[in-house]
N, CA, C and O atoms as CSV, one atom per row, in Angstrom:
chain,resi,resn,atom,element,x,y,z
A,1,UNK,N,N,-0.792,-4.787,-14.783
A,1,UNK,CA,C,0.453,-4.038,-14.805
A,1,UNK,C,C,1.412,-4.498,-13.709
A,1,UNK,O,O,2.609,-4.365,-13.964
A,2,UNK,N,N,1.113,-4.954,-12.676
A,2,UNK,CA,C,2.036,-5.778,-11.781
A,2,UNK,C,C,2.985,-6.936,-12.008
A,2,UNK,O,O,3.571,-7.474,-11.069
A,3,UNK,N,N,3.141,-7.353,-13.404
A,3,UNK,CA,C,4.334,-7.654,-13.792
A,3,UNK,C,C,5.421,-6.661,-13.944
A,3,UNK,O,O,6.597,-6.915,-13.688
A,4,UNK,N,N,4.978,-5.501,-14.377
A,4,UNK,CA,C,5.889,-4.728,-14.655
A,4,UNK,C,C,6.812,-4.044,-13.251
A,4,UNK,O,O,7.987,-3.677,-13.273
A,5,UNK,N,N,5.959,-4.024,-12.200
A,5,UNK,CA,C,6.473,-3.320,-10.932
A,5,UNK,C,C,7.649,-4.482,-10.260
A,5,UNK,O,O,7.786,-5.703,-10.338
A,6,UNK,N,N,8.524,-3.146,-9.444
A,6,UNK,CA,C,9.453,-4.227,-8.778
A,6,UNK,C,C,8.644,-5.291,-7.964
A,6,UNK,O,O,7.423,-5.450,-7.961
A,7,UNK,N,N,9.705,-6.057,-7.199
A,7,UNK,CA,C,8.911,-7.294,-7.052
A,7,UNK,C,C,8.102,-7.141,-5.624
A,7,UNK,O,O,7.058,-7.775,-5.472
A,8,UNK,N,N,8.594,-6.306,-4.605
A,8,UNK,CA,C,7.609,-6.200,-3.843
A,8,UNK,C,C,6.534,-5.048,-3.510
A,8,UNK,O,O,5.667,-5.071,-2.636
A,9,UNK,N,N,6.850,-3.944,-4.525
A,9,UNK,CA,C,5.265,-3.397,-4.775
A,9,UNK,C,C,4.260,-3.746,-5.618
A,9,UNK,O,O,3.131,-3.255,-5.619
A,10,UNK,N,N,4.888,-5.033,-6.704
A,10,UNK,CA,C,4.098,-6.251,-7.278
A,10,UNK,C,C,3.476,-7.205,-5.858
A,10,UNK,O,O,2.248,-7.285,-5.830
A,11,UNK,N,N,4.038,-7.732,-5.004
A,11,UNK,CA,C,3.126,-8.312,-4.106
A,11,UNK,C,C,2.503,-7.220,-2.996
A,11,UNK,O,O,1.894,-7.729,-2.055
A,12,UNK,N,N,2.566,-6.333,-3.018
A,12,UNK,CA,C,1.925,-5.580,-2.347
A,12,UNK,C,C,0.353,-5.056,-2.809
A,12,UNK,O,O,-0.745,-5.026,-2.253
A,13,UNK,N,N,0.869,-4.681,-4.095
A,13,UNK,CA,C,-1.009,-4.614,-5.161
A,13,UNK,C,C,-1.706,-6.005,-5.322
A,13,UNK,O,O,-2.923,-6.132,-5.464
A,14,UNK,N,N,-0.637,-7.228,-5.279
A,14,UNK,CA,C,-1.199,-8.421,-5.811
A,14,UNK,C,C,-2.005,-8.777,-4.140
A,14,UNK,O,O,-3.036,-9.410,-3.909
A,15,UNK,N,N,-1.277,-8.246,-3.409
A,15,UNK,CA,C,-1.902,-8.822,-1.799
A,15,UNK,C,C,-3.765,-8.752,-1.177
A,15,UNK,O,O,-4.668,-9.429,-0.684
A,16,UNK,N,N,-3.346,-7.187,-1.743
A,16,UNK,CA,C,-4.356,-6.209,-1.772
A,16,UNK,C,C,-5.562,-6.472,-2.547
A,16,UNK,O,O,-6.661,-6.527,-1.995
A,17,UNK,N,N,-5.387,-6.659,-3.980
A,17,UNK,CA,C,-6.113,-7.260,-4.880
A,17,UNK,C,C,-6.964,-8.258,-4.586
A,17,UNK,O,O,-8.193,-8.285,-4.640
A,18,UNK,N,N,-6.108,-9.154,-4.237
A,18,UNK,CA,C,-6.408,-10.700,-4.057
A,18,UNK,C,C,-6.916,-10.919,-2.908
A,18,UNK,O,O,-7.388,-12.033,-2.681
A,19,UNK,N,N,-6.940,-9.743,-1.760
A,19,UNK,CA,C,-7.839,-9.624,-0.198
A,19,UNK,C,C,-7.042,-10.872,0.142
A,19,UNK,O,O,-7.607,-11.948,0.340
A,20,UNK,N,N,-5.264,-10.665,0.232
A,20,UNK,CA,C,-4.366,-11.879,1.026
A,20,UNK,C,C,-4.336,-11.414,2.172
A,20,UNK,O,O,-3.137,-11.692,2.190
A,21,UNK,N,N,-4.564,-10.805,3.519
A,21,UNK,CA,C,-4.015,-10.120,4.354
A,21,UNK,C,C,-3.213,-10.955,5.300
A,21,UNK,O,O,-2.681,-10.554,6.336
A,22,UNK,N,N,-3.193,-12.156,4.817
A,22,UNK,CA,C,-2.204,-12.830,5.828
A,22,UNK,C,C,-0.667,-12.764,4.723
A,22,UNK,O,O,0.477,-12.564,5.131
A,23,UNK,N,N,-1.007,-12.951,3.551
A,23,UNK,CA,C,0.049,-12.609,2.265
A,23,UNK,C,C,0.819,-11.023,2.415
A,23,UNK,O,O,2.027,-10.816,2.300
A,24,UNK,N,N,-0.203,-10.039,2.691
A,24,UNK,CA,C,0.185,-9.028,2.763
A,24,UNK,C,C,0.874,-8.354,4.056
A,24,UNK,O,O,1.261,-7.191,3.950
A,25,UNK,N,N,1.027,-8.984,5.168
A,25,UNK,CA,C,1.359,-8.637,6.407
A,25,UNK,C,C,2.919,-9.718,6.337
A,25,UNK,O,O,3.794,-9.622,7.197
A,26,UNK,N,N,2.997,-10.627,5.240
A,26,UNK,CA,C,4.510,-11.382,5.673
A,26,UNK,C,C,5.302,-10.250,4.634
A,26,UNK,O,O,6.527,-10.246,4.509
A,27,UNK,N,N,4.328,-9.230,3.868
A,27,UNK,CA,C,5.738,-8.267,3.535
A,27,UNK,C,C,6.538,-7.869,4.317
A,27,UNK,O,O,7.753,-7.859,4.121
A,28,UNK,N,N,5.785,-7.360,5.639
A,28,UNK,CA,C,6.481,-6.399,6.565
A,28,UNK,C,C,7.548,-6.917,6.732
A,28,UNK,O,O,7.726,-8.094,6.418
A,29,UNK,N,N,8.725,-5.983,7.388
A,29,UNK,CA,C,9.680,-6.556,8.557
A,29,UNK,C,C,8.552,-5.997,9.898
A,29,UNK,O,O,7.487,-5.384,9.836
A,30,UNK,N,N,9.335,-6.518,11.056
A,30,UNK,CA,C,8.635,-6.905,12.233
A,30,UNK,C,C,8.401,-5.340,12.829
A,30,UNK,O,O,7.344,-5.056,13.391
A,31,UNK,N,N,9.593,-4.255,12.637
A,31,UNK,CA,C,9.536,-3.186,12.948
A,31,UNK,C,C,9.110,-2.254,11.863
A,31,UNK,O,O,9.190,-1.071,12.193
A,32,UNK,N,N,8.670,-2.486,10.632
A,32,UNK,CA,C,8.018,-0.889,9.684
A,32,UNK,C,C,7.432,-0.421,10.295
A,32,UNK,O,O,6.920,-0.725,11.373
A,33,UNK,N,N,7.399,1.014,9.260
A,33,UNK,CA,C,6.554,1.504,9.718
A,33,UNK,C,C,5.476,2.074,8.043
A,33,UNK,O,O,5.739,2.066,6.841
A,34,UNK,N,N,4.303,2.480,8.833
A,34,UNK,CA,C,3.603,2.706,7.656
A,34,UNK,C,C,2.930,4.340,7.972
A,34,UNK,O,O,2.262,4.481,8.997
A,35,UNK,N,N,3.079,5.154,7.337
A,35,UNK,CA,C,2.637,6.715,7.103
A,35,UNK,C,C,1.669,6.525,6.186
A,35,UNK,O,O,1.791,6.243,4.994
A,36,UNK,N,N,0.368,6.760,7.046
A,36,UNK,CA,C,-0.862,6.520,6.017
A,36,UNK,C,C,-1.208,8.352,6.182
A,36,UNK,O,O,-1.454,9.077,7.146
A,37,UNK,N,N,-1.094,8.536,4.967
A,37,UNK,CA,C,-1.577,10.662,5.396
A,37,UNK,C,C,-1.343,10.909,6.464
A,37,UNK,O,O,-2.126,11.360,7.299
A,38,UNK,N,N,-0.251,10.655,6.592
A,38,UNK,CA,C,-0.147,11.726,8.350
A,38,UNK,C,C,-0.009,10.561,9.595
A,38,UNK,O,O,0.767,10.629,10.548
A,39,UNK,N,N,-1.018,9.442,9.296
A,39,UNK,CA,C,-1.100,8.779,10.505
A,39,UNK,C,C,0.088,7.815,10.558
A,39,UNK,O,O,0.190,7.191,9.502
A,40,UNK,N,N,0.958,7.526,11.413
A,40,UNK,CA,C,1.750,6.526,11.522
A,40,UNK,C,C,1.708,5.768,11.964
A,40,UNK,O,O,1.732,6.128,13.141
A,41,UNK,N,N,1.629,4.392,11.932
A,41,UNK,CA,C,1.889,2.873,12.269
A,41,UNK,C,C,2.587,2.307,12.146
A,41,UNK,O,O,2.839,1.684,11.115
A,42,UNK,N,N,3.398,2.296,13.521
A,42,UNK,CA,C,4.636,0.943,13.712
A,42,UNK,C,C,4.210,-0.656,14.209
A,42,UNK,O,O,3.371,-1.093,14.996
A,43,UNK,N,N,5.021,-1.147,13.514
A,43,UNK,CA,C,5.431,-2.512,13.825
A,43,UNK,C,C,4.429,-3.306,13.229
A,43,UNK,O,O,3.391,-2.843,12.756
A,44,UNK,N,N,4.795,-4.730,13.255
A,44,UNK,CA,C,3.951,-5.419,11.976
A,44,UNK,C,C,2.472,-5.810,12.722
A,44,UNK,O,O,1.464,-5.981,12.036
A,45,UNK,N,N,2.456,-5.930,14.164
A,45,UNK,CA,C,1.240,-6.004,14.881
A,45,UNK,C,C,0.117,-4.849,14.493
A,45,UNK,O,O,-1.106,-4.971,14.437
A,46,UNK,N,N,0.821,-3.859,14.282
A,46,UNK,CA,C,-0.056,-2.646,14.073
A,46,UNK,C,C,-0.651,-2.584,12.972
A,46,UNK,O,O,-1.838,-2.304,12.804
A,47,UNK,N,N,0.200,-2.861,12.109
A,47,UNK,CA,C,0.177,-2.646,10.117
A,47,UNK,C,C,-0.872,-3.413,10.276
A,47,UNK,O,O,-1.860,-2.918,9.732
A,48,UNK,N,N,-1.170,-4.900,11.042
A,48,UNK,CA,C,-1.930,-5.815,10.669
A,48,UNK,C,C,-3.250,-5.212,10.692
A,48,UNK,O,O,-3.915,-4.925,9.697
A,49,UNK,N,N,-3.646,-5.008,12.162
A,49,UNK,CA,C,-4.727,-3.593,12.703
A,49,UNK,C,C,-5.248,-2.943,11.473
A,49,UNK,O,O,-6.327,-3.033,10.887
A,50,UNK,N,N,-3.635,-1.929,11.148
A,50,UNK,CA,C,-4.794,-0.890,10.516
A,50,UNK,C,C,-5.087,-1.894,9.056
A,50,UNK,O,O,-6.067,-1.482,8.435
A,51,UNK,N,N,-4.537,-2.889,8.540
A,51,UNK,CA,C,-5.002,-3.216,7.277
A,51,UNK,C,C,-6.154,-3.961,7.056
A,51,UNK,O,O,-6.749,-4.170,5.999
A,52,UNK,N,N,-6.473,-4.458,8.552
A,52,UNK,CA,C,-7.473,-5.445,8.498
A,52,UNK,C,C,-8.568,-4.512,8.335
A,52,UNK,O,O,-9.600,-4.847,7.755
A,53,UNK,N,N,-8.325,-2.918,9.004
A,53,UNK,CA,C,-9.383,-2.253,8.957
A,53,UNK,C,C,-9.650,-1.401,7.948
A,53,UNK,O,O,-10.809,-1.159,7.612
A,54,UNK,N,N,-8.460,-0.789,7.287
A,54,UNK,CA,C,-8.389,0.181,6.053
A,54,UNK,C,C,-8.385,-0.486,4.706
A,54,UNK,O,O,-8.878,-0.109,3.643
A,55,UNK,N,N,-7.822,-1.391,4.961
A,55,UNK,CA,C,-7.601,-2.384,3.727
A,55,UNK,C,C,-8.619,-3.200,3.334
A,55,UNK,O,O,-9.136,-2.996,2.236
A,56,UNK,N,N,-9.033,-4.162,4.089
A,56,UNK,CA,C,-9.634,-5.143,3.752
A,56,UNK,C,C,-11.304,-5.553,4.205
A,56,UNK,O,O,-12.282,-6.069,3.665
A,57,UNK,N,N,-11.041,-5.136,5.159
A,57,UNK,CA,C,-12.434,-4.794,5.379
A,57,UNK,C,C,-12.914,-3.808,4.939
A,57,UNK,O,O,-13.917,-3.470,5.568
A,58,UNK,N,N,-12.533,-2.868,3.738
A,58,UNK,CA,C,-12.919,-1.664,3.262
A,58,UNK,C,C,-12.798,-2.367,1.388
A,58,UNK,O,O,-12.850,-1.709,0.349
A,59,UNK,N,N,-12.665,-3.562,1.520
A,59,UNK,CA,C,-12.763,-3.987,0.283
A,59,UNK,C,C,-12.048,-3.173,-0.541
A,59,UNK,O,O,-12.484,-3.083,-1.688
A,60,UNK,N,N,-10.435,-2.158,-0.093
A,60,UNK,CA,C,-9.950,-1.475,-1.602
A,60,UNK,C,C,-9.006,-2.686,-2.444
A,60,UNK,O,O,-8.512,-3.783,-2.182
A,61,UNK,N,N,-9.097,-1.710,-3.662
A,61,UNK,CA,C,-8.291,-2.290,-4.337
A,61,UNK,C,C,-7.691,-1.082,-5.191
A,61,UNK,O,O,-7.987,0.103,-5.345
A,62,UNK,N,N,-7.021,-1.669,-5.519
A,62,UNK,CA,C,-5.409,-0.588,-6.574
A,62,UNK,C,C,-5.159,-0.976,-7.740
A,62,UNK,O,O,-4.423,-1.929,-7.996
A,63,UNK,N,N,-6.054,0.088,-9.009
A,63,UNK,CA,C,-5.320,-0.157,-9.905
A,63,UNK,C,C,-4.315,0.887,-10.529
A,63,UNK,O,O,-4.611,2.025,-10.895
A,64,UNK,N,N,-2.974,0.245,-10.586
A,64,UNK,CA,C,-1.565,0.716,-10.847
A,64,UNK,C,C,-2.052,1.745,-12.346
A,64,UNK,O,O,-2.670,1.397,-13.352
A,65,UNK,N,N,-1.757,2.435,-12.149
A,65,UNK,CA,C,-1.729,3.896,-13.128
A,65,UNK,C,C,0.112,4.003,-13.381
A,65,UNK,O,O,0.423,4.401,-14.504
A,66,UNK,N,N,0.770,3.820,-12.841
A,66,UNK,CA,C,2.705,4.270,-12.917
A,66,UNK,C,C,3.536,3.896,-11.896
A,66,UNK,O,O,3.078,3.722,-10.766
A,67,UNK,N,N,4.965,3.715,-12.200
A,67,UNK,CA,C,5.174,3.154,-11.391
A,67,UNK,C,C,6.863,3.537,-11.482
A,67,UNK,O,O,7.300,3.631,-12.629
A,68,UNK,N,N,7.740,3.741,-10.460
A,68,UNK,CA,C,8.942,4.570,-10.652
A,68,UNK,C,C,9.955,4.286,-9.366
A,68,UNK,O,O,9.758,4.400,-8.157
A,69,UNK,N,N,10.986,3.917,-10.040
A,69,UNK,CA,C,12.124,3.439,-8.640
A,69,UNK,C,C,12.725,2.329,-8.811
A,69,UNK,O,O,12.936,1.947,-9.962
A,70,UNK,N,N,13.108,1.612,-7.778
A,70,UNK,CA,C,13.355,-0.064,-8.093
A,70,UNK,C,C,13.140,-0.903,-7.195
A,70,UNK,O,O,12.310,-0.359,-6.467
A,71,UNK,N,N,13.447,-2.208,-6.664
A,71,UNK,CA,C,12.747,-3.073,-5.832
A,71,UNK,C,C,13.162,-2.204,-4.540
A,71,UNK,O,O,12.316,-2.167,-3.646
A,72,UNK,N,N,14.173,-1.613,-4.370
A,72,UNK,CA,C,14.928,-1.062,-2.620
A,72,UNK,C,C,13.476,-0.289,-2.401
A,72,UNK,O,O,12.760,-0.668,-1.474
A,73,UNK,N,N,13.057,0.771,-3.242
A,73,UNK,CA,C,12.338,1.955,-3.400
A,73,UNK,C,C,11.954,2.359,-4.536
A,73,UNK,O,O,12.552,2.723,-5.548
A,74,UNK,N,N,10.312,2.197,-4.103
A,74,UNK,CA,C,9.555,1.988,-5.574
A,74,UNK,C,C,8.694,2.905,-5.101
A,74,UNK,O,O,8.611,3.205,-3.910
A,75,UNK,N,N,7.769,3.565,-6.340
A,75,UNK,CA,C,6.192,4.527,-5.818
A,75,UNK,C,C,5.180,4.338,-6.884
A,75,UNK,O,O,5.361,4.483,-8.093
A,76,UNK,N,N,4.142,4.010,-6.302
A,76,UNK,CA,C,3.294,3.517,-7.352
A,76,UNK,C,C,2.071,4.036,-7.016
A,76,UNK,O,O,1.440,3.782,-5.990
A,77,UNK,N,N,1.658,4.990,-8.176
A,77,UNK,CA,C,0.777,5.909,-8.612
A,77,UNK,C,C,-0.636,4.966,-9.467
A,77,UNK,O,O,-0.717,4.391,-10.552
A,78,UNK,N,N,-1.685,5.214,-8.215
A,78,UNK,CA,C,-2.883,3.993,-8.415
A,78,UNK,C,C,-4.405,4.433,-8.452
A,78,UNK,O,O,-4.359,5.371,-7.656
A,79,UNK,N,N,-5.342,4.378,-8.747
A,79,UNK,CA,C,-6.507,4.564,-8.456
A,79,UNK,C,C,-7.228,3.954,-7.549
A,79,UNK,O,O,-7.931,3.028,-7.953
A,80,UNK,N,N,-7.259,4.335,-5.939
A,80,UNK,CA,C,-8.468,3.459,-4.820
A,80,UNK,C,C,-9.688,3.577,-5.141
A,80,UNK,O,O,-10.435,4.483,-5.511
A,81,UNK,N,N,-9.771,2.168,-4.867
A,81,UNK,CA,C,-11.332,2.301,-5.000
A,81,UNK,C,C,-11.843,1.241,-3.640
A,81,UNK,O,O,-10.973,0.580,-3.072
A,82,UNK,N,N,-13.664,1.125,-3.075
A,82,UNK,CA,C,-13.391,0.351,-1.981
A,82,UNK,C,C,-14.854,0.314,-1.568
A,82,UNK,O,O,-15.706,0.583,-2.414
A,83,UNK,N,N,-15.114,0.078,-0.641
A,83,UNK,CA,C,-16.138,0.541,0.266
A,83,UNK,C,C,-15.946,1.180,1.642
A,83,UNK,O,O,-16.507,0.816,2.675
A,84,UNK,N,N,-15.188,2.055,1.528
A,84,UNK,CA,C,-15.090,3.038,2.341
A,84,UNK,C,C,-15.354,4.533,2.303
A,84,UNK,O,O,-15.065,5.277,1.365
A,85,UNK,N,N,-16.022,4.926,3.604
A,85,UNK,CA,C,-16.155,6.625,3.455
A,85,UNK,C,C,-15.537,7.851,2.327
A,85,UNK,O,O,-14.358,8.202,2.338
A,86,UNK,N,N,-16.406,8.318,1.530
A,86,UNK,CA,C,-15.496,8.721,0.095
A,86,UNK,C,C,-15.542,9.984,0.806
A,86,UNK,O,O,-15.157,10.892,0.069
A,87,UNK,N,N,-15.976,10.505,2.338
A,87,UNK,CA,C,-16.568,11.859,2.361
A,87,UNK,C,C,-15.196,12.966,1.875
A,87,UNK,O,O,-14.073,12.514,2.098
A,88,UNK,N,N,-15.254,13.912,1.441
A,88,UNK,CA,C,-14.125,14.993,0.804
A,88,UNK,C,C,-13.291,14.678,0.299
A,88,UNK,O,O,-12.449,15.547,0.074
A,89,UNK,N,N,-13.009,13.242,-0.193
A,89,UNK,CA,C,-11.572,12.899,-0.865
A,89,UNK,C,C,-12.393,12.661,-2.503
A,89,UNK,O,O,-13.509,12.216,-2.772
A,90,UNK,N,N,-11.013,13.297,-3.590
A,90,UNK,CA,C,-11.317,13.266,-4.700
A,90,UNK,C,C,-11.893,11.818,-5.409
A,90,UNK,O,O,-11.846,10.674,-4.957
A,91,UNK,N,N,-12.439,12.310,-6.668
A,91,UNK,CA,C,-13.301,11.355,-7.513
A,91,UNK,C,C,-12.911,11.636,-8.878
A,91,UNK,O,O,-13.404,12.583,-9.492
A,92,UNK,N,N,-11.514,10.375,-9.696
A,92,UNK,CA,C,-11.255,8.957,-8.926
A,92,UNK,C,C,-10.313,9.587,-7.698
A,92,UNK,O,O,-9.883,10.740,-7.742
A,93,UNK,N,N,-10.092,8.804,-6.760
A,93,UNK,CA,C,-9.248,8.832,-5.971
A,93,UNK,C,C,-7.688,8.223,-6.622
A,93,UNK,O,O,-7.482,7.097,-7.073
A,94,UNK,N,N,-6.754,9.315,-6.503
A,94,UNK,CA,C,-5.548,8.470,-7.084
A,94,UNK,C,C,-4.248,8.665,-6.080
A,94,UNK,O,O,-3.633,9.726,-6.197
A,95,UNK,N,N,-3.908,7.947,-5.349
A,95,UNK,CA,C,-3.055,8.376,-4.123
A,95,UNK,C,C,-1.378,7.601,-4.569
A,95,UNK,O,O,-1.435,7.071,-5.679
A,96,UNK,N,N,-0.621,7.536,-4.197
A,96,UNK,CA,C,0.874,7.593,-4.252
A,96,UNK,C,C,1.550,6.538,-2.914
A,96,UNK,O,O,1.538,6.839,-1.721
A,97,UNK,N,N,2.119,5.250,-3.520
A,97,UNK,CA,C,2.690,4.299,-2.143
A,97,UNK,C,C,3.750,4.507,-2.458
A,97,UNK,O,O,4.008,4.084,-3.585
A,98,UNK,N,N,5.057,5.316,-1.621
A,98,UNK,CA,C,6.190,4.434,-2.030
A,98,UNK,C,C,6.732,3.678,-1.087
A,98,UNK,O,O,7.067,4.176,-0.013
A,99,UNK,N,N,6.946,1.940,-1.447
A,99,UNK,CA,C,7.245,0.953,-0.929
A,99,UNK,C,C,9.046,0.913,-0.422
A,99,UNK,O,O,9.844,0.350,-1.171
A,100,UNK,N,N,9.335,1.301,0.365
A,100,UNK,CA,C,11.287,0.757,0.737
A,100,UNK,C,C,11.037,-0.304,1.366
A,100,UNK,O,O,10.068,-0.581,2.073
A,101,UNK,N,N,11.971,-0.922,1.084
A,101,UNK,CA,C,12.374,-2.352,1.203
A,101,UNK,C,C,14.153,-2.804,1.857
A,101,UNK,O,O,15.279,-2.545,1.433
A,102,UNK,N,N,13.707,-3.472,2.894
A,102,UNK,CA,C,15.492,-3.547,3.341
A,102,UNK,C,C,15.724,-4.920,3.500
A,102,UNK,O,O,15.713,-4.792,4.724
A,103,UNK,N,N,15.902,-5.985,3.370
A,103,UNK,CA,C,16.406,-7.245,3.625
A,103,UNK,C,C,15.471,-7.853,2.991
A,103,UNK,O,O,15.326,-8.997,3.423
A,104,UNK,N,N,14.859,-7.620,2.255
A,104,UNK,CA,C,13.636,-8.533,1.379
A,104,UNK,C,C,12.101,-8.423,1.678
A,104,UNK,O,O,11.085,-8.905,1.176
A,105,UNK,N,N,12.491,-7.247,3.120
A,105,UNK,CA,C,11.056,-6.640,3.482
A,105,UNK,C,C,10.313,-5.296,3.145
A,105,UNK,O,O,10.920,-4.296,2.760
A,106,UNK,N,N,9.307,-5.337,3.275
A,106,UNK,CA,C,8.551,-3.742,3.293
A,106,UNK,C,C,9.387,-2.970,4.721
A,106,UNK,O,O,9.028,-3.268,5.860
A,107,UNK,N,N,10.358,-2.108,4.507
A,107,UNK,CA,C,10.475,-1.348,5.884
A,107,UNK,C,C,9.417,-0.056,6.302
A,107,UNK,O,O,8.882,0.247,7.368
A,108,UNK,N,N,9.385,0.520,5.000
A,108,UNK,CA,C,8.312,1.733,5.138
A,108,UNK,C,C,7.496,1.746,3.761
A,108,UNK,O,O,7.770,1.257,2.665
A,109,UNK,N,N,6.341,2.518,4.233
A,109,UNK,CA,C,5.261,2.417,3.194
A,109,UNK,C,C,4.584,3.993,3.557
A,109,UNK,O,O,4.352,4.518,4.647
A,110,UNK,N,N,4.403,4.437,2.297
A,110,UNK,CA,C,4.100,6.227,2.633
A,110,UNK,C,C,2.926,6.503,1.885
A,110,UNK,O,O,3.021,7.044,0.783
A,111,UNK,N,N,1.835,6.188,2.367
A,111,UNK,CA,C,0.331,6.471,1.388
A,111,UNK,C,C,0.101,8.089,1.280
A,111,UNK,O,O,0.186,8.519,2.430
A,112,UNK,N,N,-0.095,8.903,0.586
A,112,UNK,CA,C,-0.738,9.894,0.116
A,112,UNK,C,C,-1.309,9.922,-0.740
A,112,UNK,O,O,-1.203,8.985,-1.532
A,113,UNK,N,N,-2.267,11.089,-1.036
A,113,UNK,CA,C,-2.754,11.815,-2.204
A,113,UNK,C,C,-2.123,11.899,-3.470
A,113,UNK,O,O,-1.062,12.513,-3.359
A,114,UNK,N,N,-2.316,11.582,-4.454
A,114,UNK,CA,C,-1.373,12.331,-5.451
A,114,UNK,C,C,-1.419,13.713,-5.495
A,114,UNK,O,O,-2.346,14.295,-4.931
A,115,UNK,N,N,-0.557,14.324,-6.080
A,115,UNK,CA,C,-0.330,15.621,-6.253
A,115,UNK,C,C,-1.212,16.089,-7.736
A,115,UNK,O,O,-0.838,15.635,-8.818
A,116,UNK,N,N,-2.202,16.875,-7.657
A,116,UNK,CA,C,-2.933,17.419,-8.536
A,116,UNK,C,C,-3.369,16.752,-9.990
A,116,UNK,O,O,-4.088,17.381,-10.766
């Protein structure tokens, strides 16, 4: 389904997918920020951090369930899956990115839960 998504929450699932994390960290601009549930992470040094640790070394991956917005600001409604701690979070897990984008970069990225 990542043809269908704008073009950089298409390389953002394709990054992820494909375990690019050097692919997935030239989304950033240098200053995003990323709101993972609550937790926030600035700047692209950081993003790298938490992705090397949430991301990729947790083996997830995202498959795209919907997808709504346009390349500026997109949200894409996915199923995680991974090898990470499942303790109290739902089964499937289906959480909500929406990707903004300002000069051809990821500026912010907002992971949650989906809603019910």
């Amino acid at each position: 389904m990542t043809a269908q998504l704008p073009t950089a929450a298409a390389a953002y699932v394709r990054t992820i997918n494909e375990r690019d994390p050097d692919g997935f960290i030239a989304l950033f601009a240098e200053d995003a920020v990323v709101d993972d549930a609550g937790r926030e992470i600035r700047g692209r040094e950081a993003i790298r951090e938490w992705a090397a640790h949430d991301i990729f070394a947790a083996n997830v991956t995202l498959e795209v369930r919907n997808v709504s917005g346009t390349d500026g600001d997109a949200t894409i409604t996915g199923k995680v899956d991974g090898t990470f701690d499942r303790t109290g979070l739902p089964d499937p897990l289906i959480m909500t990115f929406r990707v903004a984008v300002d000069r051809g970069k990821i500026s912010g990225l907002t992971c949650r839960l989906a809603a019910g």
